[in-house]
C-alpha positions in Angstrom: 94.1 100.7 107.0 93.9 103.7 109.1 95.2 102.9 112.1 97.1 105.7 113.8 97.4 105.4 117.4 98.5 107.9 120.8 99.6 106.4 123.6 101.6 107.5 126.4 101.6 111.1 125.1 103.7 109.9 122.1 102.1 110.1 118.5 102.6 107.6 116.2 101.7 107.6 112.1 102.7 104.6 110.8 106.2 104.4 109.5 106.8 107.8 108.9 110.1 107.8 111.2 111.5 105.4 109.1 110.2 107.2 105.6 112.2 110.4 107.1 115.1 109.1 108.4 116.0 105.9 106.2 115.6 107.3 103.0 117.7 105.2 100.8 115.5 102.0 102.4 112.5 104.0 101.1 114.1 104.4 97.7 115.3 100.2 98.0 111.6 99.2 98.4 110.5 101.2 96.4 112.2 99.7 93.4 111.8 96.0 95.3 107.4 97.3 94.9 108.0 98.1 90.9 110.0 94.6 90.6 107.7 92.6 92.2 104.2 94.3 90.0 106.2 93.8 86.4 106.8 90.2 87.3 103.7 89.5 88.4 102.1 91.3 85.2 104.8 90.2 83.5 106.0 93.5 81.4 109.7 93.8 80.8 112.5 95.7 83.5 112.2 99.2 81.8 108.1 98.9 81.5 107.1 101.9 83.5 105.0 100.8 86.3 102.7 104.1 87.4 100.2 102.5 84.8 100.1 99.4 86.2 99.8 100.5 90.1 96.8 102.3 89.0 95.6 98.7 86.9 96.1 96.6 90.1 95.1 99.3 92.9 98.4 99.1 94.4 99.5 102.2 97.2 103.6 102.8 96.6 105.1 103.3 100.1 105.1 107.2 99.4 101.3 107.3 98.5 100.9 104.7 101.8 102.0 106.6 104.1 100.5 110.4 102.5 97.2 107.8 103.5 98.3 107.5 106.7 98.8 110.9 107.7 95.5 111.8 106.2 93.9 109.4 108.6 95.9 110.7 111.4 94.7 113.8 110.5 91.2 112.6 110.3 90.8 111.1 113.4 92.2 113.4 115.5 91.5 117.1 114.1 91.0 118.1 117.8 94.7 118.0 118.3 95.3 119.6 115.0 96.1 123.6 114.4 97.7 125.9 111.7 100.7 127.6 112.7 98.7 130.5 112.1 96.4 129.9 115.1 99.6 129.3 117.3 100.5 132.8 116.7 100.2 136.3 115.0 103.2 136.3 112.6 102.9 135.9 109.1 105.0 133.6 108.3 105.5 131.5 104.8 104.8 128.3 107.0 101.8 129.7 108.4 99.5 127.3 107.0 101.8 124.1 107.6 100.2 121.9 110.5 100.9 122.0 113.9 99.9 118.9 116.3 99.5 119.0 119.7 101.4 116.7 122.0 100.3 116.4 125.5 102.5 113.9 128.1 
């Protein structure tokens, strides 16, 4: 499940291109994901459906790909630093991740 891969120099992590940059198909499948769990369980259209992704162990797309960065993360800390240990200034993103890139 977490399979994040490097090659070339280039840094993949899953489909988080497509999260960013296509966000009304995001918000599309999304709703297709809650559709598809209240027919399967059978509830009605306006059933609220965080109850029953928790019931059936189901990851949203969101909550897939947060997994997928963790991973990333995960398996390669070595190319992983704080903005605050690329430089001195004390910044409000100081803490935010920076990933090295090497070509």
């Amino acid at each position: 499940m977490c399979d994040c891969n490097t090659d070339a120099g280039w840094i993949e992590i899953g489909f988080a291109n497509e999260l960013y940059y296509h966000e009304h198909l995001t918000t599309r499948i999304l709703r297709i994901q809650k559709r598809v769990i209240r027919s399967m369980v059978g509830v009605s259209p306006r059933t609220s459906c965080r109850q029953l992704f928790k019931e059936m162990n189901i990851l949203t797309l969101v909550s897939l790909y947060i997994l997928e960065v963790i991973c990333y993360i995960r398996k390669h800390h070595q190319y992983v630093e704080l903005n605050s240990n690329i430089h001195t200034y004390n910044t409000q993103r100081k803490m935010d991740i920076h990933i090295q890139v090497y070509s």
